[in-house]
C-alpha positions in Angstrom: 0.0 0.0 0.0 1.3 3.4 -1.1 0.8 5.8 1.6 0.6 9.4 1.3 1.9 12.0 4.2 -1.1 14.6 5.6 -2.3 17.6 3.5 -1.4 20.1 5.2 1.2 19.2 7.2 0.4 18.3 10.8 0.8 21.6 13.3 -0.8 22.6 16.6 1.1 26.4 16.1 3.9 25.5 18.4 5.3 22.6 16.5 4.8 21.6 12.6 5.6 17.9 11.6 7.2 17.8 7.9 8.5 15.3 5.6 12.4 14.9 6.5 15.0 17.3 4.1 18.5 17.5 3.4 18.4 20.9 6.1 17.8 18.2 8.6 21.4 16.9 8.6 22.6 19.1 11.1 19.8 18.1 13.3 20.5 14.4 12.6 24.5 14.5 13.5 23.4 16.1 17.1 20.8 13.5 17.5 23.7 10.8 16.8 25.7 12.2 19.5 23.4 11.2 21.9 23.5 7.7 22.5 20.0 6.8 23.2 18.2 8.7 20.4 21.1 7.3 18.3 20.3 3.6 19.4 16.5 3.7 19.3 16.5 6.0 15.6 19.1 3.9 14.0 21.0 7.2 13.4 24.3 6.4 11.8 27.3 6.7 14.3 30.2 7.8 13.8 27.9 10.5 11.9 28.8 11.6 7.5 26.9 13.4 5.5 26.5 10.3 3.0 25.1 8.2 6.0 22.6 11.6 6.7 21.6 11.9 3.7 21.0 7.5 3.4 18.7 7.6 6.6 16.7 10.6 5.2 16.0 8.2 2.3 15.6 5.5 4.7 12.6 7.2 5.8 10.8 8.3 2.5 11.4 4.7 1.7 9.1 3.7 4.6 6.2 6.1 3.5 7.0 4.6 -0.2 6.1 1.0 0.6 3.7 1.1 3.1 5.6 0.9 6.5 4.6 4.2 8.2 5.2 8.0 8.3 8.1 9.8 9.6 8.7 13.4 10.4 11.0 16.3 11.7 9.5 17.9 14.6 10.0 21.7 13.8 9.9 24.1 16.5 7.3 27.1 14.5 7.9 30.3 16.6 12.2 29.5 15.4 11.9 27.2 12.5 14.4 25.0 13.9 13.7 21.2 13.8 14.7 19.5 17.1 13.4 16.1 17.0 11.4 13.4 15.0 8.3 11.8 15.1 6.7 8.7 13.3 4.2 6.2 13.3 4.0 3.1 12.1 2.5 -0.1 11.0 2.8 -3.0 13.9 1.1 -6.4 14.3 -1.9 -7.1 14.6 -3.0 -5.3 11.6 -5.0 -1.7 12.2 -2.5 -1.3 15.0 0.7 1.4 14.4 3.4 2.2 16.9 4.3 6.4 17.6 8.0 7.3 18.1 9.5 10.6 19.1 12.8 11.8 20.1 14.1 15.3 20.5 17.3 16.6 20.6 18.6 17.9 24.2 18.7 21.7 24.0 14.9 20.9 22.5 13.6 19.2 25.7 11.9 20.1 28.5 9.1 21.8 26.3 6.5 19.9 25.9 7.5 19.3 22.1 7.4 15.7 22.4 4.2 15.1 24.0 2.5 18.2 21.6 4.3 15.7 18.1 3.1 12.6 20.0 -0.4 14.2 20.4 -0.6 15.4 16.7 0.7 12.2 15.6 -1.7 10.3 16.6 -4.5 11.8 17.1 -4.2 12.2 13.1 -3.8 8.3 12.9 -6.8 7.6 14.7 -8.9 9.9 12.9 -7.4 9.9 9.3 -8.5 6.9 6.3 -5.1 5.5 7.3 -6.5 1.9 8.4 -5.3 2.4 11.8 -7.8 1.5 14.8 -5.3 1.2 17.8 -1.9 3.0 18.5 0.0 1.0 20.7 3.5 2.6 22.2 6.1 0.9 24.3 8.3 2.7 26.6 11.1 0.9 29.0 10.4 1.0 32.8 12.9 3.4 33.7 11.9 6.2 31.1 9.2 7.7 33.2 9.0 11.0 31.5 8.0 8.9 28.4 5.2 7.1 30.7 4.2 10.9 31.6 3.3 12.2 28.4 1.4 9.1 27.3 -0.7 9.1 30.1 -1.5 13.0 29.8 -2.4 11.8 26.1 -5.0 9.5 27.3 -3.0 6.4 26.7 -3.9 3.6 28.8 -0.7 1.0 30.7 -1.7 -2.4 29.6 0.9 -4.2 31.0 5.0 -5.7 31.2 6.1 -7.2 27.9 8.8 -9.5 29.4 12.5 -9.5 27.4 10.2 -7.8 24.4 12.7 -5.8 22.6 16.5 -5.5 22.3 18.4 -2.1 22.0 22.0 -2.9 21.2 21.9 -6.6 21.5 20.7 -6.7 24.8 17.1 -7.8 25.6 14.8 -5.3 27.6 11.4 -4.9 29.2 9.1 -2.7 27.7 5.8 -1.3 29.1 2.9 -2.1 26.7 0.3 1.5 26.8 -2.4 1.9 24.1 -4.6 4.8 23.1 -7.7 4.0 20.8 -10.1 6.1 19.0 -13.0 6.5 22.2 -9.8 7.5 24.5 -9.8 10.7 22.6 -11.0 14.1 24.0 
């Protein structure tokens, strides 16, 4: 299935989510400096241009065939992006999975729970085939926990050994948010 991303472009006023763009590379190399958003992004490490400019591609290519959506989280009042955001396709089908990450200087601002918001809110209510978002977020990450419980996203439960971040095996916490959660 070809998808197409959202006409217009997702905004609340304080943040815009836009396709990705070569301008983003200088965003990308400080988000691969930080370990974590490096790990859980794929970003390449030690960062190049070429390896930029491949990811950037990596994620048109997942809008291309069907995977999911992916976007720089822009910053309106500035202009400046300072994180991504994405959603994508997950089993069982008419579930997708929201990611966000924003660069340090960018935090504490409530840009990742206002990207998470618009993200998928729009899922939920757009002809995208999606009927339940489902995140998972590690144990110790309660800031994470924070905003998707302020969203109205509902703790399901401990998925055991469910994922593995740099070839080690972790817990995750299982939350999902479906369209009667919404305000």
């Amino acid at each position: 299935m070809r998808l197409e991303n959202p006409q217009p472009d997702l905004t609340d006023g304080v943040v815009h989510l836009r396709a990705w763009e070569a301008r983003d590379l200088p965003l990308l190399e400080e988000g691969s400096r930080d370990a974590y958003v490096a790990l859980i992004e794929h970003l390449p490490v030690p960062f190049t241009e070429a390896d930029g400019r491949a990811w950037i591609e990596a994620q048109r290519a997942r809008l291309a065939d069907g995977r999911g959506w992916s976007f720089a989280i822009v910053d309106v009042e500035s202009g400046e992006p300072l994180g991504g955001a994405g959603i994508s396709f997950r089993h069982p089908p008419g579930a997708a999975e929201p990611g966000v990450w924003i660069v340090e200087h960018g935090r504490n601002r409530g840009l990742a729970e206002r990207a998470t918001k618009l993200v998928c809110h729009w899922a939920l209510t757009a002809d995208a085939g999606i009927a339940r978002v489902q995140a998972t977020v590690e144990p110790w990450n309660a800031a994470s926990q924070r905003v998707l419980e302020k969203l109205g996203f509902q703790r399901e439960g401990l998925l055991r050994s469910y994922t593995s971040y740099g070839g080690e095996r972790r817990d995750v916490y299982l939350y999902s948010l479906l369209p009667g959660d919404l305000p």
